[in-house]
C-alpha positions in Angstrom: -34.6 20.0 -28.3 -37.9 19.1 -27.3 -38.3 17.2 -24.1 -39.8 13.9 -25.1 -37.1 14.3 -27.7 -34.9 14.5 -24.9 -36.0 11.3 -22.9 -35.8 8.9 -25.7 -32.4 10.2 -26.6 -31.0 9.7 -23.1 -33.1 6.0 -23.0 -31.7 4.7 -25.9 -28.3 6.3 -24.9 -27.8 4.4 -21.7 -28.0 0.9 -23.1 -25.0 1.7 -25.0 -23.0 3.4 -22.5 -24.6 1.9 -19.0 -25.2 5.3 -17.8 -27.7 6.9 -15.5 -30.6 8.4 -17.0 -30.0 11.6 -16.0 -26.0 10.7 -16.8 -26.6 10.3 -20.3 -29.3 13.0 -20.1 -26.9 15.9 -19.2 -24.3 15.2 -21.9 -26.8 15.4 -25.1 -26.5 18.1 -27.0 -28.4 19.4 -30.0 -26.8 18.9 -33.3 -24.7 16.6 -32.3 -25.0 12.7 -32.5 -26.5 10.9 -28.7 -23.3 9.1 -29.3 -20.8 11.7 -30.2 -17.5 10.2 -32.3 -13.8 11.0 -31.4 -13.4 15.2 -32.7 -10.0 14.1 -34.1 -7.8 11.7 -35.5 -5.2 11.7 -32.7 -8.3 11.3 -30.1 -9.4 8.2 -32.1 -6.2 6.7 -32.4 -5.7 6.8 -28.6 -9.0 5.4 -27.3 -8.1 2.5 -29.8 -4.5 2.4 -28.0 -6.2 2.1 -24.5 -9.1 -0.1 -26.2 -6.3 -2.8 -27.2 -4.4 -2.5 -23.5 -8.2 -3.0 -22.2 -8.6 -5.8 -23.9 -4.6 -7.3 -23.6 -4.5 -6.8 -19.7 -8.3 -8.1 -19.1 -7.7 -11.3 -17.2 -10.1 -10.5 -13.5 -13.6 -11.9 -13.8 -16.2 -8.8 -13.5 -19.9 -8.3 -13.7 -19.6 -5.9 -16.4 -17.5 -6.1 -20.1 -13.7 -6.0 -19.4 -14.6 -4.7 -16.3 -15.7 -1.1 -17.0 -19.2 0.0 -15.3 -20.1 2.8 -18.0 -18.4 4.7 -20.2 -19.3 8.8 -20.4 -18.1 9.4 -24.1 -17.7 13.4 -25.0 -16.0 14.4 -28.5 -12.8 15.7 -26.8 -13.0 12.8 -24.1 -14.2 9.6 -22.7 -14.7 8.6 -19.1 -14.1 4.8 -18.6 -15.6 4.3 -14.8 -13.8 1.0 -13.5 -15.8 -1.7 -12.1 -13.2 -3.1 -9.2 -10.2 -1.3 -7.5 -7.9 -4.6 -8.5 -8.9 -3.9 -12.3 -8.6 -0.1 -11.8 -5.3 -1.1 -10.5 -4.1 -2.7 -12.8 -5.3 -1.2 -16.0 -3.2 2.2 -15.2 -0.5 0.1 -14.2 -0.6 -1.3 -17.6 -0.8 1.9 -20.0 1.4 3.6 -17.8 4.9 3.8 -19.8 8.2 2.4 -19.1 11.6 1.9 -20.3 13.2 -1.7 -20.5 17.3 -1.1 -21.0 17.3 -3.5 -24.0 15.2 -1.3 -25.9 11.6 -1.4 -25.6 8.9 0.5 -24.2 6.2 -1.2 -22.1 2.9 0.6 -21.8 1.2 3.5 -24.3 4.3 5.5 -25.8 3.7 9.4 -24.4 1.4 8.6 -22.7 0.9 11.4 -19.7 -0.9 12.0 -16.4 -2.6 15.0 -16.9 -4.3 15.5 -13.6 -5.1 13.6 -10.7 -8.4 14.3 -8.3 -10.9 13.0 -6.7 -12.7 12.4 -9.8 -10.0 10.1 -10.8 -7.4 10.0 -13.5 -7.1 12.1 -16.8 -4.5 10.2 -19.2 -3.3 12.2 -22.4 -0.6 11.7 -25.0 2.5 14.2 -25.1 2.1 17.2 -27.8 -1.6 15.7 -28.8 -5.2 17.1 -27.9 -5.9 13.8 -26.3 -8.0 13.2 -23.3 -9.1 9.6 -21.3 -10.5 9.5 -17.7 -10.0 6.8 -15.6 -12.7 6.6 -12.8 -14.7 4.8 -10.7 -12.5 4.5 -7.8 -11.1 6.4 -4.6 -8.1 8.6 -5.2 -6.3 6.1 -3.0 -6.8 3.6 -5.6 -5.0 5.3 -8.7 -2.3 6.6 -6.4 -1.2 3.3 -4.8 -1.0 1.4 -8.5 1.2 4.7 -9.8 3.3 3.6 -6.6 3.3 0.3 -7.3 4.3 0.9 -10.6 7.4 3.4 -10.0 8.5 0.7 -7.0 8.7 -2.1 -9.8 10.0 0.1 -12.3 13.1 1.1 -9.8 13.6 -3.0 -8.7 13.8 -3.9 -11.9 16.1 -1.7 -13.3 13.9 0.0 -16.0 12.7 3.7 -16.3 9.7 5.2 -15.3 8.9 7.6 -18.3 5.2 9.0 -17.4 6.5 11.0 -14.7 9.2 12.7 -17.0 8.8 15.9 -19.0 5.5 16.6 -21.0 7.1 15.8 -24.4 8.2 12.6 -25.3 11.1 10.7 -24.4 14.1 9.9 -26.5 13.3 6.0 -25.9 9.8 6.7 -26.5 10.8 8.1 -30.2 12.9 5.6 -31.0 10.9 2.6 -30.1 7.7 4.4 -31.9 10.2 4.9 -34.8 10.7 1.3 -35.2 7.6 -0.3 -34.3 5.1 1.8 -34.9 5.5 3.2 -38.3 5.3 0.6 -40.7 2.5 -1.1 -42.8 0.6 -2.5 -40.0 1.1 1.0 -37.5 -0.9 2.5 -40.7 -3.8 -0.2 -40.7 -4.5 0.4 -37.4 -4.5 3.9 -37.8 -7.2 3.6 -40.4 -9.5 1.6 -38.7 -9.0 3.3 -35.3 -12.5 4.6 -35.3 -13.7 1.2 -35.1 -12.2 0.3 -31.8 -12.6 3.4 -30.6 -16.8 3.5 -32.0 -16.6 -0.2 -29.5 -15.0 1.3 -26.6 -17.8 4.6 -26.8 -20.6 1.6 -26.8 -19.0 -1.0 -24.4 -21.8 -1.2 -22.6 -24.2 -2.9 -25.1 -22.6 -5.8 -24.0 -23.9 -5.7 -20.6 -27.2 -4.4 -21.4 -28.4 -6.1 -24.4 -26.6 -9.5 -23.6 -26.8 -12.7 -21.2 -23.3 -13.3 -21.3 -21.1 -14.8 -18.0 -18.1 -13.0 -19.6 -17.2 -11.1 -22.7 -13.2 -11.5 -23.5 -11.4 -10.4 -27.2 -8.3 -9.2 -28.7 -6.9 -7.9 -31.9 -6.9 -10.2 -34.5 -4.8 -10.9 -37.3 -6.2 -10.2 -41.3 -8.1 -13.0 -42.7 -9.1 -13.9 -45.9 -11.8 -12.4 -48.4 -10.0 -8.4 -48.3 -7.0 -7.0 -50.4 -3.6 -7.0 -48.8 -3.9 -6.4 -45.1 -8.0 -5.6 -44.8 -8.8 -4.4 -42.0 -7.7 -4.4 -38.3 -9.6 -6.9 -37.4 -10.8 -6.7 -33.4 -12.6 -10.7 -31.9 -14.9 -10.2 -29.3 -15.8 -13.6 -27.6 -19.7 -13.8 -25.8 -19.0 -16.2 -23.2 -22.7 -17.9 -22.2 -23.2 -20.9 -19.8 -24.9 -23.9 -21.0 -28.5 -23.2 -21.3 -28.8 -19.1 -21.7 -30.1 -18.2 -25.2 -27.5 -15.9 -27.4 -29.4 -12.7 -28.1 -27.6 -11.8 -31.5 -30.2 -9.8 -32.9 -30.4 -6.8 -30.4 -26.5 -6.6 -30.6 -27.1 -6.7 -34.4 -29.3 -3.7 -34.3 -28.0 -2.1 -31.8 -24.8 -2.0 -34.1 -26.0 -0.7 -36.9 -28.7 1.4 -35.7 -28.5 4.7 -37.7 -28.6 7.2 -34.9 -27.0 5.3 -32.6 -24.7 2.7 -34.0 -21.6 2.6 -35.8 -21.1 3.1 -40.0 -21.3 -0.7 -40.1 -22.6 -3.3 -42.2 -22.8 -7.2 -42.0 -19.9 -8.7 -43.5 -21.2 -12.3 -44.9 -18.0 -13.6 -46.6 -16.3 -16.4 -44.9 -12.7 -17.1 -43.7 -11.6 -20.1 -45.5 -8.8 -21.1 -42.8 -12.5 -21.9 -40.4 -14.7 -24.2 -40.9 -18.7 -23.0 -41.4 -19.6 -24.6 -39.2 -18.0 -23.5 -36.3 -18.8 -19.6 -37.0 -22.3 -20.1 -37.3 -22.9 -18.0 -34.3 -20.2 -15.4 -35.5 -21.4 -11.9 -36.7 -18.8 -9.6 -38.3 -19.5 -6.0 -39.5 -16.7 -3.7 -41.1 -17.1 -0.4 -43.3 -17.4 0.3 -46.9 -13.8 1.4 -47.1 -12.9 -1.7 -45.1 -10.6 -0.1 -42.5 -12.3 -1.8 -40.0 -14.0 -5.3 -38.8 -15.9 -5.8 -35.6 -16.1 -10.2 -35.4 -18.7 -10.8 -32.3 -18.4 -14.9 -31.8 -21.1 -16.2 -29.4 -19.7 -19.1 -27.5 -21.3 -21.4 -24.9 -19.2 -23.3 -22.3 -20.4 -25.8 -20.0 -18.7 -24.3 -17.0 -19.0 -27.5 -15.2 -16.8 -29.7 -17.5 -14.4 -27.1 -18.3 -10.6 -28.6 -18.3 -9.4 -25.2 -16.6 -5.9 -27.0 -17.5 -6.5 -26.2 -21.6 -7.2 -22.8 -21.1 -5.6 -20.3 -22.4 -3.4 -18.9 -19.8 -4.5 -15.3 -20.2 -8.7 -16.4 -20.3 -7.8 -19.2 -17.2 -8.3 -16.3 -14.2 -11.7 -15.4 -16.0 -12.9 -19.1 -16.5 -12.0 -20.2 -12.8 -13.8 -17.3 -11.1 -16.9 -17.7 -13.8 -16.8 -21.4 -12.8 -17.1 -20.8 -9.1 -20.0 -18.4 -9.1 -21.7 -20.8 -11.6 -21.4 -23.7 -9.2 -22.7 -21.3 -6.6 -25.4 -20.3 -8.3 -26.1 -23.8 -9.7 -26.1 -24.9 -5.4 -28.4 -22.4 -3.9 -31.1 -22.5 -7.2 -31.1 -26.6 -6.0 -31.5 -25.7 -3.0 -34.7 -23.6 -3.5 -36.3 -26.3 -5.2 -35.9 -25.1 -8.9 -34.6 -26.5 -12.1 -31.2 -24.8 -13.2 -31.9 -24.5 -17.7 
């Protein structure tokens, strides 16, 4: 590969990933897309897994989307490097299986510690050629939350399960067995590639946005597919009052050819919304519609926000996003300048 090749390659490849130049520089390789895909079904499937707990268990403000720095994706791998050690914390806290006596299995079924170093953590599912770093952070870090996490595990009466055997447990089969086997288990499964294609680009949304916060979930099916559709993941674009929405970067940057994901725009509406308020919503999904990708630019004027109507799991986010505006907002005043 030639070298100018090279440098535009590992340009273009750090605003999707936030990496270094030399970071994204040492992982090209030729043949092989800047932005390599999941090598297997079972890998894709997990990074959608952890992409859902990321999103479920985001509820600390950060400077960077749902509190991840960069992400170093690899075909057999992908290194999430954690922004804070409270998010750290409390994202392995939350993947990290466990077994409630009435039945059900908190965290990412099978899901296993691999190895632990000063790198950080490698997370894997039992009996699968799966691999997720979490980094970032001090060994210290990823050690106290697994404390943390046996310590409430034992005072609450349930069962710790990622520190079992390397296969899975029995309550692990049988709550997979009944959850996760049925119509919907399969729709996710088909579109895993989506979240997963998100997760391997997570950075565009620090890079190529002016957004105070970027929140989402997994959404239910809407209107305008056959049967289910798609699994359908919402990304909100948080702005303050004043910042201009930069949708058209995002949009290229999403369905750049070399770069992006096998996306298109997706221009029907949901009847159960109004036009009007998803005029700044973009969706993309595939041509086999396995997959939808809804990015819904939102402003909020921070300063009039009734904290109390909040949604509980967005209300950490908007306080602390409220409280660096109004700092911000104070010492631009005091400078002598016009806040837009």
């Amino acid at each position: 590969m030639r070298h100018d090749q090279l440098s535009r390659l590992a340009t273009r490849r750090q605003l999707y990933t936030n990496e270094s130049y030399q970071q994204a520089k040492s992982l090209l390789r030729p043949g092989r897309p800047p932005i390599p895909p999941a090598d297997c079904a079972d890998q894709r499937i997990f990074e959608a897994t952890l992409f859902h707990q990321v999103l479920d268990f985001y509820t600390d403000f950060s400077a960077h989307p749902f509190g991840i720095r960069r992400v170093r994706p690899q075909p057999d791998t992908i290194d999430l490097v954690i922004e804070g050690e409270q998010r750290a914390a409390r994202l392995l806290s939350c993947v990290l299986p466990s077994y409630e006596p009435d039945g059900e299995v908190h965290g990412i079924p099978g899901l296993r510690v691999r190895q632990r170093n000063g790198r950080g953590v490698e997370l894997h599912i039992a009996g699968q050629r799966t691999s997720a770093w979490l980094t970032g952070q001090p060994r210290k870090v990823f050690k106290r939350a697994e404390t943390e996490s046996l310590e409430r595990a034992a005072d609450t009466g349930w069962k710790a399960l990622w520190r079992g055997p390397e296969q899975w447990s029995a309550q692990e089969l049988a709550f997979e067995q009944r959850w996760n086997t049925g119509a919907w288990a399969r729709q996710f499964r088909a579109g895993a590639w989506s979240a997963s294609g998100v997760l391997r680009r997570i950075g565009l949304f620090h890079t190529l946005t002016a957004a105070d916060a970027v929140t989402g979930y997994k959404g239910l099916g809407i209107n305008g597919y056959d049967g289910r559709g798609p699994v359908r993941w919402c990304l909100d674009i948080i702005h303050r009052s004043g910042v201009r929405y930069q949708k058209q970067p995002l949009i290229e940057a999403m369905t750049d050819p070399v770069f992006g994901l096998p996306v298109a725009r997706a221009h029907h509406l949901d009847a159960i919304y109004p036009p009007e308020q998803m005029e700044n919503w973009i969706r993309f999904d595939d041509e086999a519609r396995t997959g939808l990708i809804e990015l819904r630019f939102t402003t909020c004027t921070y300063e009039q926000l009734q904290l109390v109507s909040c949604p509980p799991r967005y209300r950490t986010i908007a306080e602390a996003v409220q409280r660096r505006v109004t700092a911000a907002t104070q010492t631009t005043r005091r400078r002598g300048c016009v806040v837009g």
